[in-house]
C-alpha positions as CSV (number, residue, x, y, z in Angstrom):
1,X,-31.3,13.4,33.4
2,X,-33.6,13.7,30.6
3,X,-33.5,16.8,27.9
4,X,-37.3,17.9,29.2
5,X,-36.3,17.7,32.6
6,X,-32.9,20.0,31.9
7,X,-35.0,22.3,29.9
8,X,-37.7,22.5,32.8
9,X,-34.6,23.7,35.1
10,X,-33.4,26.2,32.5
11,X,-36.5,27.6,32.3
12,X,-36.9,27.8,36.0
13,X,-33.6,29.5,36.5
14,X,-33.9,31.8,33.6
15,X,-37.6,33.4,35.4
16,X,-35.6,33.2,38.4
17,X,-32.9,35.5,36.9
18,X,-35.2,38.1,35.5
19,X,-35.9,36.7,31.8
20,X,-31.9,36.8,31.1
21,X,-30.5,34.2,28.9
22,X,-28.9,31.4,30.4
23,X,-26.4,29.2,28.8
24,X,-25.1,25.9,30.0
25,X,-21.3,24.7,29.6
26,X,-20.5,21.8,31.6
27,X,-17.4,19.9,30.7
28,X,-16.9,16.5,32.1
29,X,-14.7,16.6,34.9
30,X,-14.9,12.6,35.7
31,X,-11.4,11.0,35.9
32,X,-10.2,9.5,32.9
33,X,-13.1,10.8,31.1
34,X,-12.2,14.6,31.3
35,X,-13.1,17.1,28.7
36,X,-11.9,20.1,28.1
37,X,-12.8,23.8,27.3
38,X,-12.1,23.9,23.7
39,X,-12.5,26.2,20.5
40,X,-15.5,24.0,19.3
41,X,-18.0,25.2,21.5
42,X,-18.0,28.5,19.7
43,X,-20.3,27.9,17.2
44,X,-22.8,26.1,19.7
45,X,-22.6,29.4,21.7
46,X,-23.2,31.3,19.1
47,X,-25.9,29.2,17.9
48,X,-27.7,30.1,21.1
49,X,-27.0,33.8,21.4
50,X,-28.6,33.8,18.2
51,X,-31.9,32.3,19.1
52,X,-32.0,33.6,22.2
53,X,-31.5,37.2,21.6
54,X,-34.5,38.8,23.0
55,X,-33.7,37.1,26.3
56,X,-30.1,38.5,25.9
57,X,-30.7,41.8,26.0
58,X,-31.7,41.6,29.7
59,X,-28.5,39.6,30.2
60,X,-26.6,36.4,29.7
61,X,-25.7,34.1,32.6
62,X,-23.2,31.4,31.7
63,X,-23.4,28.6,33.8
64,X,-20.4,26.7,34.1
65,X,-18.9,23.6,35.4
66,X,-15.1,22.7,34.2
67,X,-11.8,21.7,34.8
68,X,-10.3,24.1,32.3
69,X,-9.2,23.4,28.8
70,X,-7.8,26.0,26.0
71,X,-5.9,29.0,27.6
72,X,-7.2,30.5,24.2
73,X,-10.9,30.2,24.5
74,X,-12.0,32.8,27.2
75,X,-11.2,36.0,25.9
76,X,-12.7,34.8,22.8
77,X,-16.1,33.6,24.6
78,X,-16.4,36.4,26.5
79,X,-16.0,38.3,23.5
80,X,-18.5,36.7,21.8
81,X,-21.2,37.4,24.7
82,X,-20.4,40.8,25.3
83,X,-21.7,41.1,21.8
84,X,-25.0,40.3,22.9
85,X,-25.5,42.4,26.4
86,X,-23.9,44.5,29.0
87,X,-24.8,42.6,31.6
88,X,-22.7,39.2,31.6
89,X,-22.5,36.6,34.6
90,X,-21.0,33.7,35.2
91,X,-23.2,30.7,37.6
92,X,-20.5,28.1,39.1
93,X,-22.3,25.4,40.8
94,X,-19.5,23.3,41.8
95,X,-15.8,24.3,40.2
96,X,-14.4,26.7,37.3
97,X,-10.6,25.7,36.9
98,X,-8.0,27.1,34.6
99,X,-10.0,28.4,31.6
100,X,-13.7,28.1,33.6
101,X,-11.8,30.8,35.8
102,X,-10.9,33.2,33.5
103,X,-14.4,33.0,31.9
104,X,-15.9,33.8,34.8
105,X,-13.6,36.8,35.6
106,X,-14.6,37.8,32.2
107,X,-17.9,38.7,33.5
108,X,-19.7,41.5,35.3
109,X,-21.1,39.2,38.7
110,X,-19.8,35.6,39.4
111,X,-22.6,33.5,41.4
112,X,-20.8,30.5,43.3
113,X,-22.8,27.8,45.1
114,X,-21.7,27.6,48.7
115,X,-19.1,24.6,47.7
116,X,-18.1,26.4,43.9
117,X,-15.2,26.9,43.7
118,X,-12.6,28.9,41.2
119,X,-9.2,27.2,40.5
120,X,-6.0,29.0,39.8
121,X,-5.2,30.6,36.2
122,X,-2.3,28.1,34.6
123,X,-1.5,28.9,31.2
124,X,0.7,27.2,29.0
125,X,1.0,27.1,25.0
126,X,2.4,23.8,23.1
127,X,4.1,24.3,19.8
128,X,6.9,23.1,18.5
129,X,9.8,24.3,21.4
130,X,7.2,23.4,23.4
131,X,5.3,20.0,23.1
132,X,2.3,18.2,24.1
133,X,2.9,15.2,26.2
134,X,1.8,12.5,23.9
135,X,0.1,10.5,27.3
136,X,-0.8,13.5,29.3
137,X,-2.7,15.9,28.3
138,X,-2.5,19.5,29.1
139,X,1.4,18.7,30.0
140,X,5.1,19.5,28.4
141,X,6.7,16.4,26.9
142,X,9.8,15.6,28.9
143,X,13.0,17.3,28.1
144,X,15.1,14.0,27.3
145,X,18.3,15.6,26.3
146,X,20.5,18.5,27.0
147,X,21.1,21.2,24.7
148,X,23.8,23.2,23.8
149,X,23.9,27.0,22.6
150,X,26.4,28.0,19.6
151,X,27.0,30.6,17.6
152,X,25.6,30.8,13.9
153,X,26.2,33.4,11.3
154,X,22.6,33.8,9.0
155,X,23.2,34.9,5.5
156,X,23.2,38.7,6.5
157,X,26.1,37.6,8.5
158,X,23.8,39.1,12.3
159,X,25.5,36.3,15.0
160,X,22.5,34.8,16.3
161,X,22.0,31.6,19.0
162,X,20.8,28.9,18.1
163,X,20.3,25.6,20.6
164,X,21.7,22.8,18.9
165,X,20.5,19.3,20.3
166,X,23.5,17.2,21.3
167,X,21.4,14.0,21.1
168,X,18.8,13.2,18.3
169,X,16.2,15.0,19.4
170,X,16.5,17.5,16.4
171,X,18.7,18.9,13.5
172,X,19.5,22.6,12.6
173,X,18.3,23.3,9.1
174,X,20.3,25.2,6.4
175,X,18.8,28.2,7.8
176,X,19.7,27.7,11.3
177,X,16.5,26.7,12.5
178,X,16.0,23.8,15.0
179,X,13.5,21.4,13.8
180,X,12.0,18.5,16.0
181,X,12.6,15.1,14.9
């Protein structure tokens, strides 16, 4: 669809919605081609709260369309539009899974098309007890080996646990903490 014939729509919907702001965020949700909700939409969100802040103060209507992404982004995105008005909604034309979801429950009204849809709220964190799975994203990496649980004296001599790996999928440090390899 062509930028002038998006805009067209936006503007349509926006006098249809009583002068309020409206915002698109549509994430590709084709398979193998999936993006997802992530921390660099911020500043693009932003960027349009900013310019559109005369329209905000009669509201902001986020219209969304997404598998999910970042359990980290909603509260900060809803955040960052309740800056601008008191009266926040959420459109969901089709689906808002995972992060879409919490987003939209983040707002004051959620409009759904008769086939939107919300998906359930799934977070999960990766860090370093808790990888990525380098093929599949938005997964734990595979637990590969078993661990074992020993006791460890630190320097102030306070037993603590720490899981040693039995395999090579780590090594305990001098301070007693497990490192991935």
């Amino acid at each position: 669809m062509a930028r002038t014939t998006r805009k067209g729509l936006i503007e349509k919907l926006q006098t249809a919605r009583g002068g309020r702001l409206l915002i698109t965020y549509i994430t590709s949700t084709r398979p193998g081609y999936e993006i997802q909700i992530a921390d660099d939409a911020f500043r693009l969100i932003y960027d349009h709260l900013e310019a559109g802040k005369e329209l905000a103060e009669n509201g902001v209507d986020l219209f969304i369309h997404s598998n999910g992404g970042s359990g980290t982004v909603p509260w900060r995105m809803v955040s960052l539009i309740r800056q601008y008005t008191t009266k926040f909604s959420v459109i969901v034309p089709h689906h808002a899974f995972s992060a879409a979801t919490l987003i939209a429950l983040g707002a004051d009204e959620i409009i759904m098309h008769k086939m939107g849809c919300l998906g359930p709220i799934d977070p999960s964190v990766a860090n370093i007890f808790n990888p990525p799975h380098p093929f599949i994203p938005g997964q734990p990496a595979p637990i590969t080996s078993p661990v074992r649980i020993e006791p460890v004296a630190t320097i102030t001599s306070w037993p603590v646990a720490v899981a040693t790996p039995i395999m090579r999928e780590g090594f305990i440090t001098e301070t007693g903490i497990l490192v991935a390899s």
